[in-house]
PyMOL CGO cylinders between C-alpha atoms (Angstrom):
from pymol import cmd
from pymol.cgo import CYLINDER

trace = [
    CYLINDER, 103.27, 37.47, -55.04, 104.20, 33.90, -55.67, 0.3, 1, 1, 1, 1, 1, 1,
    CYLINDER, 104.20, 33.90, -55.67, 101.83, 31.29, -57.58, 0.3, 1, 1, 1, 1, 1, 1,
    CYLINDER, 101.83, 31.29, -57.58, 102.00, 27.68, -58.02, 0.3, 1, 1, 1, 1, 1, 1,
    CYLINDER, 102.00, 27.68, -58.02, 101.14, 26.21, -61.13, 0.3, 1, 1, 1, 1, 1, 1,
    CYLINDER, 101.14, 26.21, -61.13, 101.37, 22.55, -63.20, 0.3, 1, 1, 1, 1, 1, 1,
    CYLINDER, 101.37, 22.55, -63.20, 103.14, 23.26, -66.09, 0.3, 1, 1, 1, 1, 1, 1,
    CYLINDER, 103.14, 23.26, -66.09, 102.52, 20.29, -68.65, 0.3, 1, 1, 1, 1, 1, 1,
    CYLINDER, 102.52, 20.29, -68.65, 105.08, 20.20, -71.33, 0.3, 1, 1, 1, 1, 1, 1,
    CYLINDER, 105.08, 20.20, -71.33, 103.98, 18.09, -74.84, 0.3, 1, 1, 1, 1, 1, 1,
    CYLINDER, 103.98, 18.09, -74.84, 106.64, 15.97, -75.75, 0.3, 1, 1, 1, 1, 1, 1,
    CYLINDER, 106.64, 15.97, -75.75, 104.78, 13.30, -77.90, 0.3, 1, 1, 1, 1, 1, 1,
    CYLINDER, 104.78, 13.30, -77.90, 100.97, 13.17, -79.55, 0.3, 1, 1, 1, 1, 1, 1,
    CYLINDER, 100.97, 13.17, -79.55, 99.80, 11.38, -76.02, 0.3, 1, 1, 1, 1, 1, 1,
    CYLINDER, 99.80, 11.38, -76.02, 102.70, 12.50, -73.92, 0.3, 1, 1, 1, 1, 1, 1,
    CYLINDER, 102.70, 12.50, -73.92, 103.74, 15.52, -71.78, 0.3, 1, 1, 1, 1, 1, 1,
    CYLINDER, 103.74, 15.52, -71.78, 106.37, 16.52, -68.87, 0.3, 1, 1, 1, 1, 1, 1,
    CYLINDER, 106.37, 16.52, -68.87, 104.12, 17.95, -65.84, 0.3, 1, 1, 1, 1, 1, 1,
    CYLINDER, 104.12, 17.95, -65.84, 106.21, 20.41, -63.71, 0.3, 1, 1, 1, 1, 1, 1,
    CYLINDER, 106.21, 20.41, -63.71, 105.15, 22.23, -60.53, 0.3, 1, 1, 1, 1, 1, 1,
    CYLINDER, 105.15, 22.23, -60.53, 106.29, 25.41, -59.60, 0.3, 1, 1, 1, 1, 1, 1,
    CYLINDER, 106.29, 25.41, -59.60, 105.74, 28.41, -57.43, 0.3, 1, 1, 1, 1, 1, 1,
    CYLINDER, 105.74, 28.41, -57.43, 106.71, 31.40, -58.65, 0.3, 1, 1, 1, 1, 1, 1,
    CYLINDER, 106.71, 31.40, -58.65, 106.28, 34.47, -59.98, 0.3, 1, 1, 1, 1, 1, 1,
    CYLINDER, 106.28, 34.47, -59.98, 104.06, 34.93, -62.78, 0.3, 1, 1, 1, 1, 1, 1,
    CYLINDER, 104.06, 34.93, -62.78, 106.84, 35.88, -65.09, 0.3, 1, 1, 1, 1, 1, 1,
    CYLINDER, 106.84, 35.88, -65.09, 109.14, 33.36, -63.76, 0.3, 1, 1, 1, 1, 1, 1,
    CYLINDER, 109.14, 33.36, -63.76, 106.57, 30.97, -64.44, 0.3, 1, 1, 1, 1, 1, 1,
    CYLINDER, 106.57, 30.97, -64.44, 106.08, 31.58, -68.42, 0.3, 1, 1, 1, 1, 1, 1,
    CYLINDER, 106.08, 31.58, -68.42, 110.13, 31.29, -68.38, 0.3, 1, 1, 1, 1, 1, 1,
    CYLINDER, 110.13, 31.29, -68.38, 110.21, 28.20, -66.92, 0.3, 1, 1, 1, 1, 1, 1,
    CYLINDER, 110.21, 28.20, -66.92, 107.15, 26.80, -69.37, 0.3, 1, 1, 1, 1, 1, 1,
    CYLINDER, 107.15, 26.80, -69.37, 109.10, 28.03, -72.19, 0.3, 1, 1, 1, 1, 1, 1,
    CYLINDER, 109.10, 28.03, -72.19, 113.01, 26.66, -71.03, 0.3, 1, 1, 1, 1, 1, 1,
    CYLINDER, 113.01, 26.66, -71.03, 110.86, 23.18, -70.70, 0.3, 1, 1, 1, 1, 1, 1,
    CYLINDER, 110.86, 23.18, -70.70, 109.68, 23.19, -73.76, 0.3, 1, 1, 1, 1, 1, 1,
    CYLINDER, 109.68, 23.19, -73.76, 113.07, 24.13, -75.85, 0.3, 1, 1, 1, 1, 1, 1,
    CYLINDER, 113.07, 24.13, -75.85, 114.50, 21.37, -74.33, 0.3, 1, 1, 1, 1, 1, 1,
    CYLINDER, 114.50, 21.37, -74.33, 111.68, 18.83, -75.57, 0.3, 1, 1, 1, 1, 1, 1,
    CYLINDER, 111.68, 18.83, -75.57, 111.99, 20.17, -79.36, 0.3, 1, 1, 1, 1, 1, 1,
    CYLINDER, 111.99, 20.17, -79.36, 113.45, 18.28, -81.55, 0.3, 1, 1, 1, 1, 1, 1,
    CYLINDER, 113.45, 18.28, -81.55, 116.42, 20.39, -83.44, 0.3, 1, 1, 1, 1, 1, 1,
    CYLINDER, 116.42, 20.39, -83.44, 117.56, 18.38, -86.29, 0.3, 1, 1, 1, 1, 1, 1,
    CYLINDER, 117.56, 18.38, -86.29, 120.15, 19.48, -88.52, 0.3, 1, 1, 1, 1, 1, 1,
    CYLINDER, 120.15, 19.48, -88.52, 121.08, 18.64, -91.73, 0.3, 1, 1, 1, 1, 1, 1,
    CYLINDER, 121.08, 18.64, -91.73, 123.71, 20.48, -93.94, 0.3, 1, 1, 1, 1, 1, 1,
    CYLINDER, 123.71, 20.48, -93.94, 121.08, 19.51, -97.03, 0.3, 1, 1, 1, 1, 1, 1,
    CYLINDER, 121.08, 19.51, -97.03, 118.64, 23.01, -97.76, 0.3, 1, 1, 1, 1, 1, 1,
    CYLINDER, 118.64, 23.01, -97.76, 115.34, 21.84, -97.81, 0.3, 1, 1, 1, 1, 1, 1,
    CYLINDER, 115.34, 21.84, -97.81, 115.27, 23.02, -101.58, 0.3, 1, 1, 1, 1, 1, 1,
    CYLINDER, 115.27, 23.02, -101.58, 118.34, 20.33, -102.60, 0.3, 1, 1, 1, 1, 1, 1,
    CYLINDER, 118.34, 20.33, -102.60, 116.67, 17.68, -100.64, 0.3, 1, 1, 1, 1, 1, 1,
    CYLINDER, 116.67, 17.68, -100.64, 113.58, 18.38, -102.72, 0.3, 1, 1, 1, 1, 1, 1,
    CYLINDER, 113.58, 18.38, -102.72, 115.81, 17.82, -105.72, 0.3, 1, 1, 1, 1, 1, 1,
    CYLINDER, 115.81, 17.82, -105.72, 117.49, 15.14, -104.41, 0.3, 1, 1, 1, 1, 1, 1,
    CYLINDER, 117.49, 15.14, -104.41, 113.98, 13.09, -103.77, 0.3, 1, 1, 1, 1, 1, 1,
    CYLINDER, 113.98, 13.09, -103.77, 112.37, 14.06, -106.88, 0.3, 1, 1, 1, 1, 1, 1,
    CYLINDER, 112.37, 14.06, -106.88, 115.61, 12.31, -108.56, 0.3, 1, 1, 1, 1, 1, 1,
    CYLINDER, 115.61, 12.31, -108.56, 115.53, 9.50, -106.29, 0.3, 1, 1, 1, 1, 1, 1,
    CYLINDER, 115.53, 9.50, -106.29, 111.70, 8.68, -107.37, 0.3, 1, 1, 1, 1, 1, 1,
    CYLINDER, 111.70, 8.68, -107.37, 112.58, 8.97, -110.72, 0.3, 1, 1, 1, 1, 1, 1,
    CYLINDER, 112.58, 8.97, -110.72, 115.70, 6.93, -110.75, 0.3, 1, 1, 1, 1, 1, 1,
    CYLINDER, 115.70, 6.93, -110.75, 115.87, 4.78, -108.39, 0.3, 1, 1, 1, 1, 1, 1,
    CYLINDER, 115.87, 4.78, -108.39, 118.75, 6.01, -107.17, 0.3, 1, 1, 1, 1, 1, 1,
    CYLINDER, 118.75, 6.01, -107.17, 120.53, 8.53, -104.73, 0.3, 1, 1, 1, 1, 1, 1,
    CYLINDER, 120.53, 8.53, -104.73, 123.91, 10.72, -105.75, 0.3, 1, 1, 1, 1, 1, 1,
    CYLINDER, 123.91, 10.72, -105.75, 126.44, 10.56, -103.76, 0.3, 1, 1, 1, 1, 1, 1,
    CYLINDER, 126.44, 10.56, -103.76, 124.35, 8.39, -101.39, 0.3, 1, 1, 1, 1, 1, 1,
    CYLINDER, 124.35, 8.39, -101.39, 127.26, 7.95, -99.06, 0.3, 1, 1, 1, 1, 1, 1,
    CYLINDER, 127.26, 7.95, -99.06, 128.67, 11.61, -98.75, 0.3, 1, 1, 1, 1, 1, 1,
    CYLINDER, 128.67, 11.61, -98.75, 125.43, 13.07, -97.57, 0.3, 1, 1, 1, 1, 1, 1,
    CYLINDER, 125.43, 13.07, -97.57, 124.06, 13.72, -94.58, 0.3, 1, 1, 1, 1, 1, 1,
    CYLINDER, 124.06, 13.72, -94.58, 120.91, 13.43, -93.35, 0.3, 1, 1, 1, 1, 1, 1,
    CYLINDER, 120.91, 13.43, -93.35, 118.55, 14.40, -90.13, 0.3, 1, 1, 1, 1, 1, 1,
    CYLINDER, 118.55, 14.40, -90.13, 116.43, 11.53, -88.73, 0.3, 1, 1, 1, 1, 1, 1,
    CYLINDER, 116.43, 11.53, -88.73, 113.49, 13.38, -90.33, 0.3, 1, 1, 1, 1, 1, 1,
    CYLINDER, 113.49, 13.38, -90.33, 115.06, 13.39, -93.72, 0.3, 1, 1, 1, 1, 1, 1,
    CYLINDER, 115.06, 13.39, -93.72, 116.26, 9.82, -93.64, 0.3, 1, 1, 1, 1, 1, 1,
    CYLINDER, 116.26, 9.82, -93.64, 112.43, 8.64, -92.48, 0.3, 1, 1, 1, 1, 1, 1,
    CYLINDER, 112.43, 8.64, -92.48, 111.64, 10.14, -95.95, 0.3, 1, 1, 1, 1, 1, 1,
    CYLINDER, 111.64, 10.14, -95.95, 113.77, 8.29, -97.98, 0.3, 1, 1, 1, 1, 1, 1,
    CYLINDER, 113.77, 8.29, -97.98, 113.18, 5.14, -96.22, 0.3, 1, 1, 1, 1, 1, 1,
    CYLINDER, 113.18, 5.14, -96.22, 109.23, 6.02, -97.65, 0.3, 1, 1, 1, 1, 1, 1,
    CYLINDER, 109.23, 6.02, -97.65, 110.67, 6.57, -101.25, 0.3, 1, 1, 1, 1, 1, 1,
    CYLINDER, 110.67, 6.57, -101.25, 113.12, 3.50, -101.41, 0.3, 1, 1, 1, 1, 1, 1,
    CYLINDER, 113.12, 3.50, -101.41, 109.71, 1.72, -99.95, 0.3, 1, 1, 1, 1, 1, 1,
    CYLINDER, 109.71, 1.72, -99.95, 107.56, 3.21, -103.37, 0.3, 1, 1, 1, 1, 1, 1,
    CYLINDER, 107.56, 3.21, -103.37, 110.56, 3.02, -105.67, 0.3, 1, 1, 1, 1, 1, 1,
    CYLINDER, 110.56, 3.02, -105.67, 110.96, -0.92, -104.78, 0.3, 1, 1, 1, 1, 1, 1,
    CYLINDER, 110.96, -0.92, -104.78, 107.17, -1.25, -104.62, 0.3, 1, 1, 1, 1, 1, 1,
    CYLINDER, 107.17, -1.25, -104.62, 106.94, 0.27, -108.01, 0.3, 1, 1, 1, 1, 1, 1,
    CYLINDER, 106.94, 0.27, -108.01, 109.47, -1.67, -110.07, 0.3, 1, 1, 1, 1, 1, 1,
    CYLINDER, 109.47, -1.67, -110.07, 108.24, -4.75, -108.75, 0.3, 1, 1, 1, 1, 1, 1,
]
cmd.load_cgo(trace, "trace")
């Protein structure tokens, strides 16, 4: 037996993707969670979370990142340091 259903899909705090869809029950969890895979953010970063622990607890205390240049960072991880070089300027002012 078939079944229609709204599927609403966050995407932001105040946001969401609304879907309609008749299917089959099963078919109908699939489809919810296909939609919301494709609305997660996947960032990658070849920096463990544990060296990018290190590498903010040195950029606090020094002012300074190593091997600024050669690393790369997610969109998460650069919003971070954007907050630190915020602090570290605020604080040697």
């Amino acid at each position: 037996m078939k079944y229609k259903a709204t599927l609403r899909v966050p995407t932001d705090m105040y946001a969401y993707i609304e879907v309609a869809i008749e299917a089959e029950p099963e078919d109908i969890v699939r489809a919810y969670h296909e939609f919301t895979e494709l609305v997660k953010v996947k960032p990658e970063s070849k920096i463990s979370l544990k060296e990018f622990g290190e590498i903010c607890v040195e950029y606090l205390n020094t002012g300074k990142l190593v091997n600024g240049g050669d690393l790369e960072f997610n969109p998460a991880q650069k919003e971070v340091l954007k907050l630190i070089t915020k602090i570290v300027r605020e604080r040697d002012n």
